[in-house]
KEMIFI-589611 format. One record per residue (C-alpha): residue number from 1; residue in one letter; chain; x, y, z. Coordinates in steps of 0.5 Angstrom, whole numbers, plus 500, padded with zeros to 3 digits. Example, Ala and Ser with C-alpha at 12.3 -4.5 7.8 and 13.67 -1.06 7.14 Angstrom:
! KEMIFI-589611
num_residu_chaine_u_v_w
1_a_A_525_491_516 $
2_s_A_527_498_514 $
! end
This chain:
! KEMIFI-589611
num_residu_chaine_u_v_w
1_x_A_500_500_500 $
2_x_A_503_507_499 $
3_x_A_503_512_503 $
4_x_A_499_518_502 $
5_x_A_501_525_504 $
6_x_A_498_532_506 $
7_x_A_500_539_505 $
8_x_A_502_542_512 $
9_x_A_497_547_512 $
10_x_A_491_542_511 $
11_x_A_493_540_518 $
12_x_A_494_547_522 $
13_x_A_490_550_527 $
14_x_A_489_555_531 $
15_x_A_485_558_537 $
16_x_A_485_564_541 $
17_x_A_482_566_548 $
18_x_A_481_571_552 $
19_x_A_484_570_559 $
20_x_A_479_571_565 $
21_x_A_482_572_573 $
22_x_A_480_564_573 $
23_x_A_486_563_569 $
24_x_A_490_567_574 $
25_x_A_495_566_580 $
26_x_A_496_570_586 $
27_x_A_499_575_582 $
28_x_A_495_577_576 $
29_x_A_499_573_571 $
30_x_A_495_567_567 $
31_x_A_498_560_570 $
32_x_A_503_555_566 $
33_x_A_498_549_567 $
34_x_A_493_552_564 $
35_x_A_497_554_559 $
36_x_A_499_547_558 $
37_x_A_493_544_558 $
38_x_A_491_548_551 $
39_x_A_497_547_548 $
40_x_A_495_539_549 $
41_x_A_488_541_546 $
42_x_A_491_545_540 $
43_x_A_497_539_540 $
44_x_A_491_534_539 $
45_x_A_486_538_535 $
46_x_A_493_538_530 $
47_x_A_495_531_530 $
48_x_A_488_528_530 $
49_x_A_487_533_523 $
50_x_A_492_531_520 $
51_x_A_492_523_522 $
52_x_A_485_522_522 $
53_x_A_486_518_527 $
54_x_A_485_518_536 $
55_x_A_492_520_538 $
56_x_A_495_521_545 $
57_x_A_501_526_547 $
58_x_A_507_521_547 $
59_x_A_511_526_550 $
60_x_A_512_534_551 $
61_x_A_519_535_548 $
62_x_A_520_543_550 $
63_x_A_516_549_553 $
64_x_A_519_555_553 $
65_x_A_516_561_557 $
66_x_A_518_566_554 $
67_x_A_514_571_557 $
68_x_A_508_572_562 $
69_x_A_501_573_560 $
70_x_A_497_577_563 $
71_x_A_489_577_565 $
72_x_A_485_581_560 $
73_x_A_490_579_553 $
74_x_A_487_575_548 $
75_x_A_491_568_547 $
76_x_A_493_566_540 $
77_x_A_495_559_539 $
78_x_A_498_556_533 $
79_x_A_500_549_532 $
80_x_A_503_546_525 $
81_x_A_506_539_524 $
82_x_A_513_539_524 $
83_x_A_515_533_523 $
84_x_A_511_525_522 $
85_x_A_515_518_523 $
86_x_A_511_513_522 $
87_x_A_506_513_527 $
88_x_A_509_520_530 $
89_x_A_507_527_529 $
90_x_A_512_533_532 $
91_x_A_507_537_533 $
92_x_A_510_546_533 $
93_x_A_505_551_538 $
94_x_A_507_559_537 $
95_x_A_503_562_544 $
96_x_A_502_569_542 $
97_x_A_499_574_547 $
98_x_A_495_581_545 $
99_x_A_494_587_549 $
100_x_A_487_588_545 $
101_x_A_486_595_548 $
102_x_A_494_597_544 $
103_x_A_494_591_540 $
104_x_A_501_589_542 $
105_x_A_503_583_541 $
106_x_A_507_579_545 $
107_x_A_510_571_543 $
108_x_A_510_568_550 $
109_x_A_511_560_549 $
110_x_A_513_555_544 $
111_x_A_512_548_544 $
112_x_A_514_541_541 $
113_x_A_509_535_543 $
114_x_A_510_529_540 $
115_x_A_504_526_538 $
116_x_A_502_518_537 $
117_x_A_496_516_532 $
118_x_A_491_510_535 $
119_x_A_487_505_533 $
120_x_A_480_504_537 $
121_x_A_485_497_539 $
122_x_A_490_503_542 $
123_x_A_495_500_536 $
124_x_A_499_505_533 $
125_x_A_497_507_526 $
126_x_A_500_509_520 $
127_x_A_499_517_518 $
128_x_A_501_521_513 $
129_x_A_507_524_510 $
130_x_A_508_531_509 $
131_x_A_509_535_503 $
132_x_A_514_540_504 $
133_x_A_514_547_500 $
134_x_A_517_551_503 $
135_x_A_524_553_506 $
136_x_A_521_555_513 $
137_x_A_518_548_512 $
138_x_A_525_544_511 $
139_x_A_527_548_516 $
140_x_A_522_546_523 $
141_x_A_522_538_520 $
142_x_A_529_538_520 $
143_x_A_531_541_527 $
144_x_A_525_536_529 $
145_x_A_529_530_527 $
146_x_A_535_534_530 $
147_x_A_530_534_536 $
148_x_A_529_526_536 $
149_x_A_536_524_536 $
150_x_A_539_530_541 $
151_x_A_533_526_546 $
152_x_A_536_519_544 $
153_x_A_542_521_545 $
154_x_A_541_525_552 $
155_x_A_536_518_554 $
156_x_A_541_513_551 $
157_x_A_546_517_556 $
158_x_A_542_517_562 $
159_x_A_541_509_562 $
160_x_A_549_508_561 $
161_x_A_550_513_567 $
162_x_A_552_508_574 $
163_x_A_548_512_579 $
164_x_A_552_508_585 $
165_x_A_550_512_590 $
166_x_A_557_512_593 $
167_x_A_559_515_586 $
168_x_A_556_522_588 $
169_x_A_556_522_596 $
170_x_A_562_528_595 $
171_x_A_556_532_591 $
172_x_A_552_532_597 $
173_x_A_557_534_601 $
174_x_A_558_539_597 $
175_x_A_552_542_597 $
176_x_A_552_541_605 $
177_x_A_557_545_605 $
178_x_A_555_551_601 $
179_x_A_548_551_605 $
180_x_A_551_552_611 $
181_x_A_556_557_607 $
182_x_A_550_562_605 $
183_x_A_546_561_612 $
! end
């Protein structure tokens, strides 16, 4: 059977919502969970568009808050397919926040969710390739498969690493000793 594809912007979602003082801490900014339960919405609305198929979050590869989101801004959420393996999707989110009374716009987050098509049975699921048009599209699939294999490498290294716990008694005694420096 050969493989179907589809073009980057069939798949592309976007939201936007206003931020309420239920969604805020303490000190009047949006919190980060709620933030990340609608970039794992949009991530979702995204793959399962472009897969046609139930997925799930396999991972949250990167967040990067970049800048506080405030009460009263209206919060744009764009998500774009990235990249596609098998049965993966690297899912792209751009978190754009704007003052509606200026009209400033601020990027306040980016975000990598890898993404898992399933079948009614839970088994993974073939998904489309994409279609590549433009250099900017090069760009995000090749810097997702540079993403992949950094976080291969950075596991494969954690396994490998002996975490006898005699190995690192001179970290802990360290750090005792620069608790009691600083009191």
């Amino acid at each position: 059977m050969q493989k179907s594809f589809k073009d980057i912007q069939d798949s592309q979602v976007v939201i936007s919502e206003l931020m309420l003082p239920s969604h805020s801490n303490f000190n009047g900014k949006i919190h980060g969970g709620y933030i990340l339960s609608l970039l794992d919405q949009i991530a979702f609305a995204c793959a399962s568009k472009h897969s046609r198929a139930y997925c799930v979050t396999a991972s949250v590869d990167t967040v990067d808050f970049l800048k506080p989101i405030e009460i009263g801004e209206l919060v744009t959420m764009k998500a774009s397919v990235n990249y596609v393996g098998r049965s993966s999707m690297v899912i792209g989110i751009r978190v754009e926040a704007e003052n509606i009374q200026t009209g400033e716009i601020k990027h306040c987050n980016s975000s990598y969710f890898t993404m898992v098509a399933k079948d009614d049975k839970g088994d993974s699921v073939d998904v489309p390739g994409l279609i590549l048009r433009t250099d900017n599209q090069i760009r995000r699939f090749a810097k997702s498969i540079k993403r992949k294999n950094m976080k291969k490498r950075r596991i494969q290294e954690f396994h490998e690493t002996d975490f006898s716990s005699d190995k690192y008694l001179h970290i802990l005694e360290d750090h005792k000793a620069k608790i009691e420096l600083d009191s």
